[in-house]
N, C-alpha and C positions, 0 to 999 in steps of 0.2 A: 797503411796503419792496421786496416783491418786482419791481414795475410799475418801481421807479426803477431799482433793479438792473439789469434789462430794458434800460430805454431809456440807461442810463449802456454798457453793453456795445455793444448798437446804435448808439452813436456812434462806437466806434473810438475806438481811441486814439492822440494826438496825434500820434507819430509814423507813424503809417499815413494821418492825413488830412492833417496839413501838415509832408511829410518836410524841407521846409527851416526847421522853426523849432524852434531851442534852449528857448524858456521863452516863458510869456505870463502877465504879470502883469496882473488885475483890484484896481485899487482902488475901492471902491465903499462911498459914504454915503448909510445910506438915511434917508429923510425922514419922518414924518409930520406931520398934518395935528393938530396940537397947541398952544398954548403952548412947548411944549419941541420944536422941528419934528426936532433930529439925534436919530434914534433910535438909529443906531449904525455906527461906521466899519470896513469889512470888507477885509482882503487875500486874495486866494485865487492861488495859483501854479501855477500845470501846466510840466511837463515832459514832455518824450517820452513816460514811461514812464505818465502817468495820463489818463483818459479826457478825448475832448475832449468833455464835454457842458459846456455856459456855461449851464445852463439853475439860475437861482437862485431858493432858497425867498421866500416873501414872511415874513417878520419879526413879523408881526403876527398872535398868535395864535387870534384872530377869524375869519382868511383863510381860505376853501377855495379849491381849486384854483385859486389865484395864482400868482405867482411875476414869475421876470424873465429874457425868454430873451433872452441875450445874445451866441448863435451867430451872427444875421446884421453885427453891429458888428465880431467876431471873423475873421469867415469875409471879411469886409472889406477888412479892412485884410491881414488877408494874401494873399487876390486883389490887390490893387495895391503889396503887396511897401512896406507903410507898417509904422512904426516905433511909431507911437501915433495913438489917437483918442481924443477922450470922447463924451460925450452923458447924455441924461438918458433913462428909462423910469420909468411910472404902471402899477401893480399891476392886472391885470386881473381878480383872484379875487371872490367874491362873500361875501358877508357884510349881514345883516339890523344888528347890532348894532352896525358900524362906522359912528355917524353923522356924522364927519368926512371921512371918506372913509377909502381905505389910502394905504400907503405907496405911494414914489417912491424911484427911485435917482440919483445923480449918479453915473456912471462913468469912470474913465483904464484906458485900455488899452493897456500895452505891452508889445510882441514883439520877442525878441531873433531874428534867424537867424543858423544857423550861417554859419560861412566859407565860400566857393568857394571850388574850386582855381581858377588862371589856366590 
């Protein structure tokens, strides 16, 4: 807990790295490799005022050090001043008992910015 603490602070927060953006909303379903493949559909919202880490847990309690960084998709589209993306990421965490594999996410990303003056 402490390490995420850490690197959630080390990120700065949203208004200190992307002082033109109002909100940025993640929707994101993640997959496994199952019969039943929707494991489960997630909203996460940032504003100004909460860290900008996009870095997500991986879902599947098997998983060690997985997850799903979703800073360079983020850091993206608000370098080209875009509105939304999606895409998909595959769990990179290790696991002995996972014989399907892990999980996957399908992602939509969108970014509000504020107004300019003229």
């Amino acid at each position: 807990m402490e390490l995420k603490k850490t690197a959630m602070q080390a990120a700065g927060l949203v208004s200190e790295r992307f002082p033109s953006v109002m909100s940025i909303v993640l929707n994101m379903t993640y997959y496994q490799k199952t019969s039943d493949p929707v494991l489960m559909k997630r909203t996460v919202n940032f504003v100004p005022t909460n860290y900008a880490s996009f870095q997500m847990e991986c879902m599947r309690e098997e998983c060690t050090n997985g997850g799903f960084d979703l800073t360079p998709a983020v850091t993206s589209l608000i370098r080209s001043r875009k509105t939304s993306g999606s895409g998909k990421i595959v769990c990179n965490g290790k696991s002995d008992s996972l014989r399907n594999g892990h999980a996957s996410i399908a992602y939509e990303i969108t970014v509000q910015y504020t107004k300019q003056a003229k």
